[in-house]
PAZAPA-4460 file (N, C-alpha, C; in steps of 0.05 Angstrom, whole numbers, plus 32768, in hexadecimal, padded with zeros to 4 digits):
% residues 158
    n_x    n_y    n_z   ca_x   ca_y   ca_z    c_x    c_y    c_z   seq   type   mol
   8011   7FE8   8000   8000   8000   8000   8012   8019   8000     1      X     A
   8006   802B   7FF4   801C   8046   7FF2   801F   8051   800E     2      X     A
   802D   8062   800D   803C   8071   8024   8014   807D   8035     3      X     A
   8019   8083   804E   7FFA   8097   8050   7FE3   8082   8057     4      X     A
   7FE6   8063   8051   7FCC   8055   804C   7FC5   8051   8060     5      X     A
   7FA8   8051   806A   7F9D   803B   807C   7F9A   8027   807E     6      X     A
   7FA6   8018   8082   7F92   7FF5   808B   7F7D   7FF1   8099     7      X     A
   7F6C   7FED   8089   7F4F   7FF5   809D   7F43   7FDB   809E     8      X     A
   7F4D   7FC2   8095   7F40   7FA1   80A4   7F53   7F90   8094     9      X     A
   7F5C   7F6E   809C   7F59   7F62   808A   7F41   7F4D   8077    10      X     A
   7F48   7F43   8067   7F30   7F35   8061   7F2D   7F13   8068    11      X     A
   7F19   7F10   8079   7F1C   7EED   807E   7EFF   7EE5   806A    12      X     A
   7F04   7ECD   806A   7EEA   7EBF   8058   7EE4   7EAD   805F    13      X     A
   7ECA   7EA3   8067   7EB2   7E92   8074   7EA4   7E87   805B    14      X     A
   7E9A   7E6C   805E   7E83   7E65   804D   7E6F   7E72   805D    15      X     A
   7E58   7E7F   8052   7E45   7E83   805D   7E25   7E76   8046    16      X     A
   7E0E   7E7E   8055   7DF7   7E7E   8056   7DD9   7E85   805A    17      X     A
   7DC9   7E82   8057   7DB5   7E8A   8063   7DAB   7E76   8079    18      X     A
   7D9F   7E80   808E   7D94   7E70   80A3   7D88   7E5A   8098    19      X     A
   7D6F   7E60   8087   7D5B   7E4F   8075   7D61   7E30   8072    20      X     A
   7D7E   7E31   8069   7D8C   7E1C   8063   7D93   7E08   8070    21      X     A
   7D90   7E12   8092   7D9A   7DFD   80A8   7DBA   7DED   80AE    22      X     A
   7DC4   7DFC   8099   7DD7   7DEF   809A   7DE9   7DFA   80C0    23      X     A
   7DF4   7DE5   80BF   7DFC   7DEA   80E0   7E1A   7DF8   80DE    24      X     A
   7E24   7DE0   80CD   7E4C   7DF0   80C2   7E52   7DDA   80AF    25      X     A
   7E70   7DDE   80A5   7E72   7DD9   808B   7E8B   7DD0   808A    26      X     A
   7E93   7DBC   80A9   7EA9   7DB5   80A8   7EA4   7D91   80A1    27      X     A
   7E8F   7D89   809B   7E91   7D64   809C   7E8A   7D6E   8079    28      X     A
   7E9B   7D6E   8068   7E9E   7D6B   804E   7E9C   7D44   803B    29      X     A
   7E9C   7D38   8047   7E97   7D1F   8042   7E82   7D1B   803B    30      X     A
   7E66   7D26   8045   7E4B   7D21   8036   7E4C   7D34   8029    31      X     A
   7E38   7D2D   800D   7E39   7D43   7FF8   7E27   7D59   7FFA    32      X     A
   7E31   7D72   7FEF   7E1D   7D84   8001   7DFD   7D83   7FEE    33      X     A
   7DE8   7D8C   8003   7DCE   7D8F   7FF5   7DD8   7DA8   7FDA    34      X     A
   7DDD   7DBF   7FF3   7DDB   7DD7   7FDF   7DF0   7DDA   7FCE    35      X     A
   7DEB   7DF0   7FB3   7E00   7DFB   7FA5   7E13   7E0C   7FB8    36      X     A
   7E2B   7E11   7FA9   7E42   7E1A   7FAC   7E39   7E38   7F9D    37      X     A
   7E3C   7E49   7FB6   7E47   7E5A   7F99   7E5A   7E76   7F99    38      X     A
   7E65   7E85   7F85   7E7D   7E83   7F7C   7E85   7E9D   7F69    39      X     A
   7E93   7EA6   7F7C   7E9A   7EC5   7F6E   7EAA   7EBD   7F51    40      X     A
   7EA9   7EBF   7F37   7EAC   7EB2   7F1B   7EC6   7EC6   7F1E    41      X     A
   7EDF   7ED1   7F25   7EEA   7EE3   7F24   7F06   7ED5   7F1B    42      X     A
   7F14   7ED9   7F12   7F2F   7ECC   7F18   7F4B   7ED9   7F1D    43      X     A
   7F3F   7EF6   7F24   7F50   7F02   7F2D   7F4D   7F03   7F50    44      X     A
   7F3E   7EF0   7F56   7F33   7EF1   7F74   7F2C   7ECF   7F79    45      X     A
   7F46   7EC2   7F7D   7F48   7EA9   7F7D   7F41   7E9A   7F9B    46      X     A
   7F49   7EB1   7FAD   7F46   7EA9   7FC9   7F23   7EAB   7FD3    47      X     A
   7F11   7EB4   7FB7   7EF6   7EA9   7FC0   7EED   7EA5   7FAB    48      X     A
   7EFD   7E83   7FA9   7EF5   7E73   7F98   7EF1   7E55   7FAC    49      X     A
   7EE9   7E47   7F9D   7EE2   7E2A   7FB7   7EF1   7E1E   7FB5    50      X     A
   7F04   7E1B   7FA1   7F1A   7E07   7F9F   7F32   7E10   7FA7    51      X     A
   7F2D   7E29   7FB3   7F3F   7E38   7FC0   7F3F   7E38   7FDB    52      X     A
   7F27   7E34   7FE1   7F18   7E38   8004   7F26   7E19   8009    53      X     A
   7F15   7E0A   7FFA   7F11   7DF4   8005   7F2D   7DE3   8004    54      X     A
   7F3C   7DCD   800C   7F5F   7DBD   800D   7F4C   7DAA   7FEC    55      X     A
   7F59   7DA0   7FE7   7F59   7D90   7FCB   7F45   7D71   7FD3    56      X     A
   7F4E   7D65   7FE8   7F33   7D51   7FF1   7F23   7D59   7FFF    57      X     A
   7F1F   7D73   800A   7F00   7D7A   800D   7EF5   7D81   7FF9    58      X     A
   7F07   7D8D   7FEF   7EF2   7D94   7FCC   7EF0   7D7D   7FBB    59      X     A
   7EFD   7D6A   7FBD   7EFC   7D50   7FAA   7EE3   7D44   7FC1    60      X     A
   7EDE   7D40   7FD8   7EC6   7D38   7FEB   7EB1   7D3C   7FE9    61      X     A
   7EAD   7D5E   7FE3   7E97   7D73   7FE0   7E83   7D6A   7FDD    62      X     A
   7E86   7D66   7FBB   7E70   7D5C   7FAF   7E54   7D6C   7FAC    63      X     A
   7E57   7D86   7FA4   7E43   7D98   7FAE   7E29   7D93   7F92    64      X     A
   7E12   7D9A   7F9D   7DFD   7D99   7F89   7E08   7DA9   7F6E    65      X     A
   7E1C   7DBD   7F6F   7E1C   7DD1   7F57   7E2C   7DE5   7F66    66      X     A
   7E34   7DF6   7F4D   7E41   7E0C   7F4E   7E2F   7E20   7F49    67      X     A
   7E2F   7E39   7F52   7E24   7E46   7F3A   7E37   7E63   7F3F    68      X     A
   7E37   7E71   7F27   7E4D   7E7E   7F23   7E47   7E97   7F20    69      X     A
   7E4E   7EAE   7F2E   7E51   7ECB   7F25   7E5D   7ED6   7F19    70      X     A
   7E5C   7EF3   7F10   7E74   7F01   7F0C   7E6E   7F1D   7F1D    71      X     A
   7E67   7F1F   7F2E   7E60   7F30   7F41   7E60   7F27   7F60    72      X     A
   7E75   7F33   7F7A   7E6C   7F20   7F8D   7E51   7F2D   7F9D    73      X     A
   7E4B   7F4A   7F90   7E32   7F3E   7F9D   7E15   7F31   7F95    74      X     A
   7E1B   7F21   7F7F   7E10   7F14   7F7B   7E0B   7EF8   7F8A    75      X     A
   7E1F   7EF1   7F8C   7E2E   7EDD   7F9C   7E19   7EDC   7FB4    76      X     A
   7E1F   7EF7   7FC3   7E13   7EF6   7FDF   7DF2   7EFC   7FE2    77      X     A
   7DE9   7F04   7FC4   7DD2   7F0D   7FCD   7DC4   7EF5   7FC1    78      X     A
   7DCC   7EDB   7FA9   7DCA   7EC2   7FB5   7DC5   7EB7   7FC6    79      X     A
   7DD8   7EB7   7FD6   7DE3   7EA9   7FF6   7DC4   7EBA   8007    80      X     A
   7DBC   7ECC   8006   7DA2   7EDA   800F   7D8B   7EC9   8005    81      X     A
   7D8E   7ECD   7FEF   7D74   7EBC   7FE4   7D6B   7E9C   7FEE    82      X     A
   7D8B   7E99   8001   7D89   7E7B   8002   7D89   7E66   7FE7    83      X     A
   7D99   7E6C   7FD0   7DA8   7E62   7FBE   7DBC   7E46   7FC3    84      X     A
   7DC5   7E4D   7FD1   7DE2   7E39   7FD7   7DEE   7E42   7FEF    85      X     A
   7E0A   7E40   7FED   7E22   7E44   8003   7E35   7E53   7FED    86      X     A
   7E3A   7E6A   8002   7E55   7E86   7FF6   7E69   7E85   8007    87      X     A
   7E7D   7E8C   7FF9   7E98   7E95   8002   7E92   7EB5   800E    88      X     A
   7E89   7EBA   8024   7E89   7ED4   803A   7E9F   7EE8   8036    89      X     A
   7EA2   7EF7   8028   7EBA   7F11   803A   7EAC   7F19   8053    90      X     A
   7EB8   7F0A   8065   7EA3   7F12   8080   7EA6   7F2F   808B    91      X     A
   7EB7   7F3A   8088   7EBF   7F62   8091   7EA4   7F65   8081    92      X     A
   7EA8   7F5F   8067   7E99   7F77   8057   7E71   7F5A   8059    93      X     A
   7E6C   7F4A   8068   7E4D   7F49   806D   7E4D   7F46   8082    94      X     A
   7E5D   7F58   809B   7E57   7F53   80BA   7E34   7F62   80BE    95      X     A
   7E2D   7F6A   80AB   7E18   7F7A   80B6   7DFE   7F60   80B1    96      X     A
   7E03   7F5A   8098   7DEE   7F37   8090   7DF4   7F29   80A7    97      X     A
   7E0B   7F2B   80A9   7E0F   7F10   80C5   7E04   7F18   80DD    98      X     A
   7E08   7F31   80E6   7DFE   7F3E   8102   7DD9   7F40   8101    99      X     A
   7DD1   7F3E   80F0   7DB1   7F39   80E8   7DAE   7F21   80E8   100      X     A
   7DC2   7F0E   80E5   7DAE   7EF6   80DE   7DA9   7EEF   80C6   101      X     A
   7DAC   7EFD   80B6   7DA1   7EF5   8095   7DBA   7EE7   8086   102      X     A
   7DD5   7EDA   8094   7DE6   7ECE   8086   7DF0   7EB8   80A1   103      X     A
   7DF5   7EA8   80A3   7E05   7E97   80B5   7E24   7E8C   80A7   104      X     A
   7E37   7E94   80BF   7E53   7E82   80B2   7E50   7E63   80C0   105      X     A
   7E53   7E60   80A6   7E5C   7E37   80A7   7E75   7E27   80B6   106      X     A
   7E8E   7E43   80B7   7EA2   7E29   80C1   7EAF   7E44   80C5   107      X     A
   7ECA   7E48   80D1   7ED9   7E5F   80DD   7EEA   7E66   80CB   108      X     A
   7EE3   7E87   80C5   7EF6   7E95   80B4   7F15   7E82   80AA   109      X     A
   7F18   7E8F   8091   7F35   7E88   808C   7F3A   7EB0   8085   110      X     A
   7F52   7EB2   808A   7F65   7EC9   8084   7F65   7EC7   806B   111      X     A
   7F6A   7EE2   8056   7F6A   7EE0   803C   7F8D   7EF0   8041   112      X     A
   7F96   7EEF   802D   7FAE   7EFD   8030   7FA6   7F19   8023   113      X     A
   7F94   7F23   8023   7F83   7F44   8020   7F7F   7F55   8032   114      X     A
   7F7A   7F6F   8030   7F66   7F82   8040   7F6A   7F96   8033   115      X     A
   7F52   7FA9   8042   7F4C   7FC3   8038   7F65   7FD8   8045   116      X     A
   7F60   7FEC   8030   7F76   8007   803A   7F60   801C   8034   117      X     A
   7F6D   8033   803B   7F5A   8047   803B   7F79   805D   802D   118      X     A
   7F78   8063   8017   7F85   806C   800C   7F83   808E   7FFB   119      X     A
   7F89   809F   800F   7F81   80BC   800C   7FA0   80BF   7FF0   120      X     A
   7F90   80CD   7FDC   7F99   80D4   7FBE   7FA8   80F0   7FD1   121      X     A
   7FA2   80FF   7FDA   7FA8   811E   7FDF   7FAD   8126   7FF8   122      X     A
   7FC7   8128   8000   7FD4   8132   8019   7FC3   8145   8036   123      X     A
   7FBD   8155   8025   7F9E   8166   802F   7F89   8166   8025   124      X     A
   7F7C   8151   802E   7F61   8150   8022   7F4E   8167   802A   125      X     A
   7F3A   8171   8017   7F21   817D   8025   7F0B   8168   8043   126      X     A
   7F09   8185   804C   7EF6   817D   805D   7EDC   8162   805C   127      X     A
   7ED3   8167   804B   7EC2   8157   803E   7ECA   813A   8035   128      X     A
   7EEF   8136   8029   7EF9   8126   801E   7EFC   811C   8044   129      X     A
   7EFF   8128   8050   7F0F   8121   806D   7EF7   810F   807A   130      X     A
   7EDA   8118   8075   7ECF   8114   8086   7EC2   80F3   807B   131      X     A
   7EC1   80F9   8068   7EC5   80D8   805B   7ECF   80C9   805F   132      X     A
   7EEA   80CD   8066   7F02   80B5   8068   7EFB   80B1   8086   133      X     A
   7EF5   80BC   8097   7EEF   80BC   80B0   7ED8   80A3   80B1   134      X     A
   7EC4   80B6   80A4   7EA9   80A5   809E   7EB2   8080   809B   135      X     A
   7EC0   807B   808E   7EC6   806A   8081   7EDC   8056   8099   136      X     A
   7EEB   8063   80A4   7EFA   805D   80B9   7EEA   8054   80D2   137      X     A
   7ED1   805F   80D4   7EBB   805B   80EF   7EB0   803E   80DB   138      X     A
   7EA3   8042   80CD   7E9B   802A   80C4   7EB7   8007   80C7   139      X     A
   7EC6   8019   80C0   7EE3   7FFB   80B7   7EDE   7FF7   80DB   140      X     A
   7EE2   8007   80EC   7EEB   7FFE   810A   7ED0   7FE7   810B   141      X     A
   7EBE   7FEF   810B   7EA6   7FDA   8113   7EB5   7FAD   8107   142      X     A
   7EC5   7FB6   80F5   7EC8   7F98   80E9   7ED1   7F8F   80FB   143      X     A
   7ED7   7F6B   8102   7EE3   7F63   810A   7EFF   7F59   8117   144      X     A
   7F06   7F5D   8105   7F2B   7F62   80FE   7F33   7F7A   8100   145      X     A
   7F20   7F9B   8104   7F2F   7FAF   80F5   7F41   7FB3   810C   146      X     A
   7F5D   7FC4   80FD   7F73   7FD0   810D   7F78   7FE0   8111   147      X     A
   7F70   7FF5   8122   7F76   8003   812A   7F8D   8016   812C   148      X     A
   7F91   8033   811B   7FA6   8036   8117   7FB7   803E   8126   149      X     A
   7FD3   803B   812D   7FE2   8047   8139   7FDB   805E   8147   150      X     A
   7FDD   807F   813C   7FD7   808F   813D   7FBD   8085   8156   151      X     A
   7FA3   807F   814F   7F9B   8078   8161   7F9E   806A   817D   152      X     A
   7FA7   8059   817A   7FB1   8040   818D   7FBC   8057   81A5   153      X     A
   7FD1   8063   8197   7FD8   8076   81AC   7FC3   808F   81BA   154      X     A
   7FB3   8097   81A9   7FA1   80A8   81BA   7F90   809F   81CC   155      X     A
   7F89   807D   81C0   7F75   806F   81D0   7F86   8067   81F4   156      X     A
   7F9B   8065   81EA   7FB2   8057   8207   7FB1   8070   821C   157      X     A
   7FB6   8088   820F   7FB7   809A   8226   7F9A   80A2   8238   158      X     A
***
């Protein structure tokens, strides 16, 4: 990340769901699943893909009813809403689906080797540009993971 950046979360990834589905978790891969799989179509975004998620004999185990494939992830998730199948979660970015209830995780985050920055173009931003990034900074603290910056850490200690 350039000089200036924030790190404002990293990204982990959950199979998730809808309640509807019953599914309890999604660690006994040996029986074949009822539902579809489904699957951000991206391939510049390999780490939410299933054959990525999943080790090579769970995915050879799987055995899922189907794939079905996007090219949008929120398609993906608003699927996974519909009660469609089972998604690959950026759980930072659907803690709010999950805190409602309208998504359940299946099995415990994996780490992606990703996250968000918060990356100001202009040294002195306007007021308005400022109050945004702020905006945006109150929202990132609510995630799970987020980190808290330095700069902070120290105001918060004293």
């Amino acid at each position: 990340a350039p000089q200036g950046a924030l790190r404002l979360f990293d990204e982990s990834i959950a199979p998730v769901a809808h309640p509807s589905l019953r599914l309890k978790n999604f660690r006994d891969l040996r029986m074949p699943l009822k539902w579809p799989l489904l699957e951000f179509d991206e391939p510049h975004h390999p780490w939410l893909h299933w054959r990525e998620w999943l080790s090579p004999v769970e995915w050879a185990a799987a055995k899922p009813q189907g794939i079905i494939h996007f090219n949008q992830y929120d398609q993906v998730i608003q699927a996974a809403l519909a009660g469609q199948g089972i998604a690959l979660g950026r759980v930072e970015l659907i803690q709010p689906l999950l805190d409602e209830g309208r998504l359940v995780i299946l099995s415990p985050p994996k780490e992606a080797s990703h996250a968000y920055w918060l990356i100001r173009s202009d040294a002195e931003p306007s007021v308005d540009i400022e109050k945004v990034a702020l905006g945006i900074e109150g929202e990132a603290s609510k995630t799970s993971n987020w980190q808290m910056p330095v700069m902070l850490r120290s105001v918060n200690a004293a």
